[in-house]
N, C-alpha and C positions, 0 to 999 in steps of 0.2 A: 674538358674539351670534347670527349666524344658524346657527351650527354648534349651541347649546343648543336655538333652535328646530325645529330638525331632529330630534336628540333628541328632544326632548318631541311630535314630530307622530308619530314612529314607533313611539313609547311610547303615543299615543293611539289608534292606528291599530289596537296589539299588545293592546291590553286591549279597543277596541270587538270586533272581530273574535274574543276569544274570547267575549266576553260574546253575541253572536249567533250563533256554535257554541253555545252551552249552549241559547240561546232556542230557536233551529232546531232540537234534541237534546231540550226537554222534560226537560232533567236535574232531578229532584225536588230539594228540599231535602235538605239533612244529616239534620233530623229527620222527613221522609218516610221519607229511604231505609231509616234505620235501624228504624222502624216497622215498614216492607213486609222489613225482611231478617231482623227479630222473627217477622211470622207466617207468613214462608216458611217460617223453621227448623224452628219450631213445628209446623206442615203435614206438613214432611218427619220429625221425628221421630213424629209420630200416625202414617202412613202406611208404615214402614216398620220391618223387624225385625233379631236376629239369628238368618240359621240356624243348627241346633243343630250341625252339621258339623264345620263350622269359621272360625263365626263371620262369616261373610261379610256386609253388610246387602243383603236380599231387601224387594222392596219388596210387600207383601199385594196378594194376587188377589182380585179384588171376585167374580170368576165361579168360582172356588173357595173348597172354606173348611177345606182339609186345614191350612193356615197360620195358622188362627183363632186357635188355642191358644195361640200363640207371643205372649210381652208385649212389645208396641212399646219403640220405642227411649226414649219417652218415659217412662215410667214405671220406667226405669232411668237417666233422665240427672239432669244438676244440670247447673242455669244458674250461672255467676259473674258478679258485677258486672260484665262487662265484656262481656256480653253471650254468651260463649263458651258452649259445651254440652257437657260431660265428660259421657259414657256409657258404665257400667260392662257387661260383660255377666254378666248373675245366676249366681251359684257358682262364676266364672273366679277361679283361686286365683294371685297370685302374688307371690312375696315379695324376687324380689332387689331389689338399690340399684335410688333413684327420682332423678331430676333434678332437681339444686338449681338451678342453669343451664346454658345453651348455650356460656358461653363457656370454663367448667370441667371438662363434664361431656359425651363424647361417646357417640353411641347408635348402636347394631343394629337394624334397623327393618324388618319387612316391613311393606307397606301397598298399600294403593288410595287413591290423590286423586282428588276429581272436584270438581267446579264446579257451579254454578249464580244465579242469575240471581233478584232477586223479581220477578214480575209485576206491575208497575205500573198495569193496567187494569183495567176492570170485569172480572170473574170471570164466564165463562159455565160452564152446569153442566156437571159435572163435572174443568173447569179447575182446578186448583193452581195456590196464588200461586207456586211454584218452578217454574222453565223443565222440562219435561217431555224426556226425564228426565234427570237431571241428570249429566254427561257427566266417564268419567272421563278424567283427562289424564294420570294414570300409574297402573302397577299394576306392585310387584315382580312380583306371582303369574304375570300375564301377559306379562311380558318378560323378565329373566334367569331367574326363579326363585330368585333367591337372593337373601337381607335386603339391604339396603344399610346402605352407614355413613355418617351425618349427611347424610341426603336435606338438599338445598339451603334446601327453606322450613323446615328447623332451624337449619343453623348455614353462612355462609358466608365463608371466610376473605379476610378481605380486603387482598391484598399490599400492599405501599408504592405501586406504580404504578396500581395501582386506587384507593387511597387519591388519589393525586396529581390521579389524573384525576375527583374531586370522591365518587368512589361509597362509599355505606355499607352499613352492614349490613342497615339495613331498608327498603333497596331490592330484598333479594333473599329473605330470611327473612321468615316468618309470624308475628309478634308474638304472636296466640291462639293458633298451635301449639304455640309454648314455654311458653305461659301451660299450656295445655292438658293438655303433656306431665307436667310435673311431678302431675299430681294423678294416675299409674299406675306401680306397681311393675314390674321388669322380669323376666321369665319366667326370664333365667337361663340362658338354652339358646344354641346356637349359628345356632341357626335352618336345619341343613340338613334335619332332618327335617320332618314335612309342617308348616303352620301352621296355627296355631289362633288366629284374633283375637280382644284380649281385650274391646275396645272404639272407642268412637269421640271422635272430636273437631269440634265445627261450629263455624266462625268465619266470623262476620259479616263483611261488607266491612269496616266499620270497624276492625277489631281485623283485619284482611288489610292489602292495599293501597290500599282506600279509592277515592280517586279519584287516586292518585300514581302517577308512574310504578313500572314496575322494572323488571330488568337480569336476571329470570331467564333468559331465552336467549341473553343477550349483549351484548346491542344495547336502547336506550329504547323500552318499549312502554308501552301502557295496555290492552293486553287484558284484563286482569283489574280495568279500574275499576268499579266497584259490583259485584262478585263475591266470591260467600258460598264457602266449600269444607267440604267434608264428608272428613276422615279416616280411614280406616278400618283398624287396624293390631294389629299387636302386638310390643311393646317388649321383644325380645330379652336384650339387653346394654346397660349403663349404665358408664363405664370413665372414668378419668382421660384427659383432651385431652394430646398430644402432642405439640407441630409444631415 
């Protein structure tokens, strides 16, 4: 009897204490956050474009206006049910195989990831509900230079001994990336000549990691809880999975 009550003191102990992290933390609701992670997205696609280069997203100079011309990302995207934001970029032509799924269908990727954050507070002017500016945490272009195959928040093989030790697949994979992916053809190419992005992808915290853990560097974190990511890439190669 006293060994149940032990239990259940430590059980009471384990749920007050995080419930007073969240209090002390100001963690918004589910349907807050999702709100504030709707008009950050929204924000950051009005506020930013592609340039005509190669595709890169530049985000508009308020103190110049050689960038005026260019049509936001907005007026080239489509929301889905699930909150995600596919963004084509205007008269990028491309016709090879498209991605039925991640766990049949592996990919050649070059891209930029980045992250951000909604703004939870009163907005002073000129403030963006999205954390300023929004930071990225990987970039083919800028680190090997060379595409990658099934970047990790696509597809992450999960062996018998990671299985064993409780870990799945969307501890470490992006749910609205895969969702995401499939709505673009793949270029076709091998990706060693220069690149040219055809488009983007913006998922919500929710349709990301949400408020859950994951295992992308290894080890349990929550760095990315309430965090939106923005895509930015172009889909090389589409190929039958091997392993």
């Amino acid at each position: 009897m006293m060994k149940k009550w032990g239990f259940a003191i430590i059980a009471f102990v384990f749920v007050f204490t995080a419930c007073k992290n969240d209090d002390d933390n100001r963690e918004p609701s589910i349907a807050d956050q999702n709100k504030w992670d709707d008009e950050a997205i929204l924000a950051f696609l009005e506020d930013h474009y592609f340039e005509p280069e190669r595709g890169l997203i530049k985000r508009f100079d308020v103190t110049d206006s050689a960038d005026d011309n260019h049509p936001n990302l907005l007026s080239q995207g489509t929301k889905l049910p699930s909150g995600v934001w596919v963004v084509k970029k205007n008269e990028f032509v491309a016709e090879g195989r498209a991605v039925v799924n991640n766990a049949q269908d592996s990919i050649l990727l070059s891209y930029e990831a980045r992250t951000f954050k909604a703004n939870k507070e009163e907005l002073a002017d000129g403030q963006k509900p999205y954390t300023n500016e929004s930071a990225i945490i990987y970039s083919t272009i800028n680190a090997s230079g060379s595409p990658q195959w099934d970047p990790y928040f696509y597809y992450t093989h999960i062996s018998p001994a990671m299985a064993e030790n409780g870990r799945k697949m969307e501890e470490y994979v992006i749910e609205g990336f895969v969702e995401g992916i499939k709505h673009f053809q793949s270029t076709a190419n091998d990706g060693l000549n220069a690149y040219n992005f055809q488009g983007a992808i913006l998922v919500p915290s929710r349709a990301a990691f949400a408020r859950d853990v994951n295992y992308i560097g290894g080890s349990p974190s929550y760095s990315f809880r309430n965090t939106s990511f923005v895509f930015n890439f172009e889909l090389h190669k589409v190929v039958d999975r091997v392993e």
